[in-house]
Every structure is written in C-alpha cells, then in structure tokens.
N, C-alpha and C positions, 0 to 999 in steps of 0.2 A: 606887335610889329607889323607893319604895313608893307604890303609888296607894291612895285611901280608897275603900272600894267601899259604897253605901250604892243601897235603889231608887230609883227615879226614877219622875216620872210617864208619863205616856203623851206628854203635850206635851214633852216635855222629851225624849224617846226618840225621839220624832217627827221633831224639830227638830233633833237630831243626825244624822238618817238622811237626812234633807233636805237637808243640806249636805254630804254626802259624795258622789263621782261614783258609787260602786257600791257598795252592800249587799245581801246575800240577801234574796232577798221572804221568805225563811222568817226575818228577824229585825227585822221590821218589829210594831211595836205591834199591827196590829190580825190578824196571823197568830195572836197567842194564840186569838182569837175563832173561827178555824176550827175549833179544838182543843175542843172543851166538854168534853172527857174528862179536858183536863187543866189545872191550876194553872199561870194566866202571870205572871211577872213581868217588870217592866223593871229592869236594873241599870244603875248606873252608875258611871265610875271616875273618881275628881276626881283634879288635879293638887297638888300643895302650896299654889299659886296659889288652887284650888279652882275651875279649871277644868274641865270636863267632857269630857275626854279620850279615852272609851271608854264603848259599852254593849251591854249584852245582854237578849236576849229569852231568858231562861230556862222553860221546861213543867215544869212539876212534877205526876209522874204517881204517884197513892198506891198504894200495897201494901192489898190485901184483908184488911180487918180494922187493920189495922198504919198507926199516922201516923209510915209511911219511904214515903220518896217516891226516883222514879227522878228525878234532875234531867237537863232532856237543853236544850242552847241549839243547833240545827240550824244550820251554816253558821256558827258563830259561836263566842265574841262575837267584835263589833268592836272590835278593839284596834289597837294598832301590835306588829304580831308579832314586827318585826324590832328593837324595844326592848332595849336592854342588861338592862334591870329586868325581862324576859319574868316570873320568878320571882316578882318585885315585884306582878305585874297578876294573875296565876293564884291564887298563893298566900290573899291575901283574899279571892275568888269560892269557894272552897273549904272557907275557914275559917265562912263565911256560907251557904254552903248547908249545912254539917253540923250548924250552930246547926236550923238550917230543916227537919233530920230524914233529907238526902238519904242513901241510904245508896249511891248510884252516881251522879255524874257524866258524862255522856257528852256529849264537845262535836263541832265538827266546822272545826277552824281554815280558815279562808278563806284558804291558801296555797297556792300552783299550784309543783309542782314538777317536773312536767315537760311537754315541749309537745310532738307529732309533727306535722309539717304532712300536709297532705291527699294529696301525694306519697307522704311518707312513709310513711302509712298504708296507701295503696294495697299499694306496695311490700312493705310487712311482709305484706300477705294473699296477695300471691302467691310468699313463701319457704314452700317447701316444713318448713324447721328452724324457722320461728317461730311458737310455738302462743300466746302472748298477745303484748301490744304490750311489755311490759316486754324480752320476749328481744330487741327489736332498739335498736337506737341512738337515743336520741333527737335531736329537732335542737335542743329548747333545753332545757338546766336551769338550772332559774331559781336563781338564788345566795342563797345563805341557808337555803333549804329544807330540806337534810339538817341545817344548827345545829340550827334548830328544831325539830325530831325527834329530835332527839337530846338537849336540855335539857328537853324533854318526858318523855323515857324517865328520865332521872334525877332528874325531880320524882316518878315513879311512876306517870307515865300510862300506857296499853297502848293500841295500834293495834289496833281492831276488824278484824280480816280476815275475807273474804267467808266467806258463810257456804254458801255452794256452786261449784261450777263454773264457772256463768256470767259469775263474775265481778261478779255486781252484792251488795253489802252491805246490810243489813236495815235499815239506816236509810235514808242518804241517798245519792247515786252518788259515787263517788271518782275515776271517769272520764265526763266532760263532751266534747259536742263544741260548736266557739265557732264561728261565723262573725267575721271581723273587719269591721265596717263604718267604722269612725273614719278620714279621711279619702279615703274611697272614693266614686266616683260607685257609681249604682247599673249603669251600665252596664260598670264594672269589677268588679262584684260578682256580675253577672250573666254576665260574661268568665271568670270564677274556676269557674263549673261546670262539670260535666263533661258531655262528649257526649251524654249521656243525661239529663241533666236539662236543658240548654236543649232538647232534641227534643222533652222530654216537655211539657214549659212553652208548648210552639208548637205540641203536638198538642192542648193542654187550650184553648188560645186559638183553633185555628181549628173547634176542635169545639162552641165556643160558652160554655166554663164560664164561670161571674159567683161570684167569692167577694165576700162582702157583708160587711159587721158585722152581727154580731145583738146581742140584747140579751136581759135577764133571761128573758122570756117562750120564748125559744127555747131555754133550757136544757133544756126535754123535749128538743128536736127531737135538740141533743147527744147527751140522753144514750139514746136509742136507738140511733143509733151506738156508741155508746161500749161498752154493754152485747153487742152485736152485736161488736164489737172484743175484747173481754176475753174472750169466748168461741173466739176464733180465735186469738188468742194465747196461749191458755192463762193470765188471770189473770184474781184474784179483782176482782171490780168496784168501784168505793166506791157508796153509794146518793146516788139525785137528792141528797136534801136535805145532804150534804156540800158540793155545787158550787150547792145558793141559797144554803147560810151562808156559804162562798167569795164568791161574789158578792156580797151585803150588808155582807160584813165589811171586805172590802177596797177596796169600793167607796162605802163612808160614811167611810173615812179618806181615801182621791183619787179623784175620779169615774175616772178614766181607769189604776187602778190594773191593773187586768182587763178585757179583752177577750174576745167572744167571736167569731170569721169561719165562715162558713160558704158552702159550693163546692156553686153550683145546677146543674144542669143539665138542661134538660127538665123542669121542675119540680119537680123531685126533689135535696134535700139529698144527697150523696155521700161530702160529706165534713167535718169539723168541729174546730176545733181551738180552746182557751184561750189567752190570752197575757197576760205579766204584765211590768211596769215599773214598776222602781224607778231613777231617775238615769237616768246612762246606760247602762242593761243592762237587755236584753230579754230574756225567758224564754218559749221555746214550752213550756206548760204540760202541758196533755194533750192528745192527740189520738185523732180515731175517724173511720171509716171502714166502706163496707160495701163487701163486694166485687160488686156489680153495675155494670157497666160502667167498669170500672177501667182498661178502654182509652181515654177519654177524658181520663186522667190526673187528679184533682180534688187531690190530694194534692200535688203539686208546683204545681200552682195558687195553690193554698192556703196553701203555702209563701211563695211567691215575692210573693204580696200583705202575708202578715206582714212579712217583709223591706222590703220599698217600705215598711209603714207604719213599721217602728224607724226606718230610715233617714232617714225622715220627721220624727219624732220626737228627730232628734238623737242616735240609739242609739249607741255604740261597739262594739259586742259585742250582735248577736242569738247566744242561746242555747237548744243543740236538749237543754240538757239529758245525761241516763242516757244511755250508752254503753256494752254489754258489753269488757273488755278480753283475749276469744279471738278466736283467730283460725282455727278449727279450722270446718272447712268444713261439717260436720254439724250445728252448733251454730244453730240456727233465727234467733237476735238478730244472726248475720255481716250477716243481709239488712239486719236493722237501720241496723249501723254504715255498711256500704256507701251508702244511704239517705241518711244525712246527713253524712258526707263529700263523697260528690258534689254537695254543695252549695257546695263550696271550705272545707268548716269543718277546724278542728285537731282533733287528739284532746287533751285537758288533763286532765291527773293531778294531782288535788288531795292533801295529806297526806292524808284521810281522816278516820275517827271515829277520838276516845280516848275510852277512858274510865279513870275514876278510881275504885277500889273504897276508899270510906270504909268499907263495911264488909262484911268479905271474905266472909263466912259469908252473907248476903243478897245479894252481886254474884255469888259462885259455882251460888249457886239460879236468880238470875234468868237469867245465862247456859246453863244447864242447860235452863231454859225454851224459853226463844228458839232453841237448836237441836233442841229436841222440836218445835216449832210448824210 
C-alpha cells in the first residue's frame, strides 16, 4: 500500500513530533531555522484513511548558479521503517523531491542495528585483534535491521561510508553512545559507572563545583570554551551566532527545547555544555572545556547534573551523542569513547546515511567534492 506524500505545515509536523516518544531534534520543524543556508520543508505521508502517518523535515541545499538542489532529511524521516509498504513510503519522497529539482537524496534512517554494552566495549578496547567495534560480537542485533538495508540497496540507495579513519561520517554519527535511564533510579544510574567516574564526580563535589543552567546571555561565556575546545581538538569551530539562532529557534518552538549548564568553580566557568529534548530522549549537544584545573573534575560534574535533569525530566535515553568506532590506541577520540562509556552508556550503531543519486553526473561531482574538502 502506498502513502500520499504531500508538505505539511509546521503545526502539523509539530504535532506529529509531539505525540511521538522519540524523534531527532534534527527533524523537528524549527531545526530548519538553524539551517539559513538552506531550503526546509515539512512532508508528510497520509494514510488511504488520510491519516498522517509519517513526516519529514527535508533541507534543500541549492547548486551555485543551478536550481538542483542537494535534498538531505538528517535522522530521518519518520516513518514506520519496519512497514511491508517500506517501498510504498520512499518511493513518493523521491518522486517529489525530483519534481523539486533534487538531484541527490540523502537520508539518515532512524534504525539501530546494533547495540555493545558498556562491558562490551570495554572488552573490545582491551583485544589486542580488535581495531573497530564492528570486529567484535555484538550483544544485541536488533531484527529487522539488515531487511531494511537491504530493500534499500534494491530501491538504489548507497550507504555513505566514512569518509576517513576515524570512523565518524561527514554528515551525521552512525555510532552513538545511549545512557539508558527509563525505569532506573538515579542511584542505579549512578551504580552503572565506572570507578572513575563516581571518583571523579566526589572529587568535583568535595572540591566545591556548582553546575548551574545558564541562559541565552551566557552563550559567550560557552562559547569561549568551546572555541578554546576546538582548538585542542583539532576541529573547525562553528561561530557565536550559529548557537543564538540555535537558541532562538528552538527555543520559540518549546521554551525548554535547549539547555544550556555551566561548572563554576572559584569563580571561574570550567566547563559548559548544550542539551536538547525532544519526548523522551535527551541529547548532550555540544560541549567545551578548558583545561585549567581539570583536577577538579567539572566535566563529569557536568555530566552527572545533565543526567539528574533527563531523569528529572522523564528521559528514557540521555544521549552523549558521536562516538568514533576505532579502537586503535593511537587514535586521540579512544579517550573520547572511553569518556562516555564510563558513564554505563551502550555503544548504538545506527544504519547510517543513504543516499540516492537522481542524477548521477551532479551526485558523482558532488561526491568528488566532499572528498576534496
């Protein structure tokens, strides 16, 4: 059976996100508004009923000179993936954006297809034979996962694979690591970490740190960390004013869409991090840091207050988010993963990006691009 894909408004996208327990904050209506660069729409897919069954936050990003556009729907869309009709729900998003000029497709299904617990993980970093997480055993595969990958591949979709080493892909991360809170006290959540991070969390508390909420006004105070952060890690920064249209935009759709906490110590900001909510799912957004007195711990601080507040919140799932999937002990991001496992979280392996070349001669340029950049 076929759905009718036609836009929707903003209210209507809204109110289908609203009633759902978990959507990407990337395919919520007012994440277009972060984007100014590019073209949003809201779809939607009715039923025969002409019920509202499914939608998507689709970006439409133009070609220089040229009205083709890259159509990209991040984490998305929401559909029922594990629908007999998969074909039925694709097939018209396709036929509508090529009216629309796209001349590349690229989605990013919201299907988790495998899980490693925080065990697990460990375990895999201390084999000697295993250099990403995929070479060891998982403990869960979720059923269905390879179908859909596979009816994908024979509609003509292609799996974006990483476009370096480290394992992370140039759009969105395709390994996540989850905290689970949904039926958890927080002192069983708190039970779930490892040695080192309850030490680190009772060094930060007897040494005095205070993580607070801030609010719009302390986006500088962020993003001087953050700037200071991106320089030690080696990545490019985004500017102030990306994280106030982040804040405005997503914060005129739900006051409490976006958080900001920030770890005082001695007077002095240490540490800083964003947070986002949709439903039940919590997402540590970005975070920064400086390293001056980082024996105080502010960062698991920091943490451990976001936590109390999802939980607070009714969360299921706080999420830390990008995960590199090496495991190769030189690889500067191991510290990373290490970092947020030892929170008790899983490592979750999403299907990843497709994309769809409508037109092969402008998808082979643009890819050509994007491994030059």
């Amino acid at each position: 059976m076929s759905c009718h894909l036609k836009p929707i408004s903003r209210e209507e996208h809204l109110r289908f996100v609203t009633a759902r327990p978990s959507v990407s904050h990337l395919q919520v209506p007012s994440w277009g508004d972060v984007k100014p660069d590019w073209r949003a729409e809201s779809l939607g897919w009715f039923d025969e009923g002409g019920e509202l069954v499914g939608a998507g936050l689709v970006l439409l990003r133009p070609l220089p000179r040229l009205r083709r556009y890259l159509a990209y729907l991040p984490e998305g869309p929401v559909i029922d993936w594990s629908a007999a009709d998969l074909e039925g729900r694709l097939q018209p998003m396709l036929a509508y954006l090529k009216e629309r000029g796209a001349f590349t497709v690229k989605m990013g299904p919201p299907v988790v297809a495998r899980r490693w617990s925080a065990d697990a993980v460990k375990a895999a970093i201390a084999d000697p034979g295993a250099r990403r997480l995929g070479d060891v055993e998982a403990t869960v595969r979720e059923p269905g996962a390879d179908d859909v990958a596979e009816r994908l591949r024979r509609m003509g979709w292609r799996r974006t694979e990483p476009g370096d080493e480290e394992g992370f892909a140039a759009g969105q991360p395709r390994h996540v690591c989850q905290v689970p809170l949904a039926g958890r006290s927080l002192e069983q959540i708190r039970g779930g970490f490892n040695q080192q991070w309850r030490r680190n969390i009772k060094k930060a508390e007897k040494a005095g740190v205070k993580v607070v909420r801030g609010d719009q006004e302390d986006l500088s105070v962020f993003y001087e960390l953050y700037v200071e952060t991106a320089e030690r890690d080696r990545f490019v920064p985004r500017p102030l004013a990306y994280f106030r249209r982040m804040w405005t935009a997503l914060s005129a759709e739900d006051p409490d869409r976006m958080r900001l906490y920030l770890a005082h110590h001695d007077g002095e900001v240490l540490a800083a991090a964003t947070m986002l909510t949709v439903g039940d799912h919590v997402w540590y957004s970005y975070g920064a840091s400086t390293d001056r007195r980082r024996e105080v711990q502010p960062n698991n601080a920091l943490q451990w207050r976001m936590m109390c507040d999802a939980h607070e919140l009714g969360a299921a799932i706080y999420d830390f988010r990008g995960i590199t999937d090496t495991l190769d002990e030189d690889n500067h991001l191991l510290g990373l993963l290490r970092f947020k496992v030892g929170a008790g979280g899983e490592a979750v392996e999403y299907l990843g990006e497709w994309d769809y070349p409508v037109n092969k001669v402008l998808h082979r340029a643009l890819a050509l691009y994007m491994s030059r950049r």
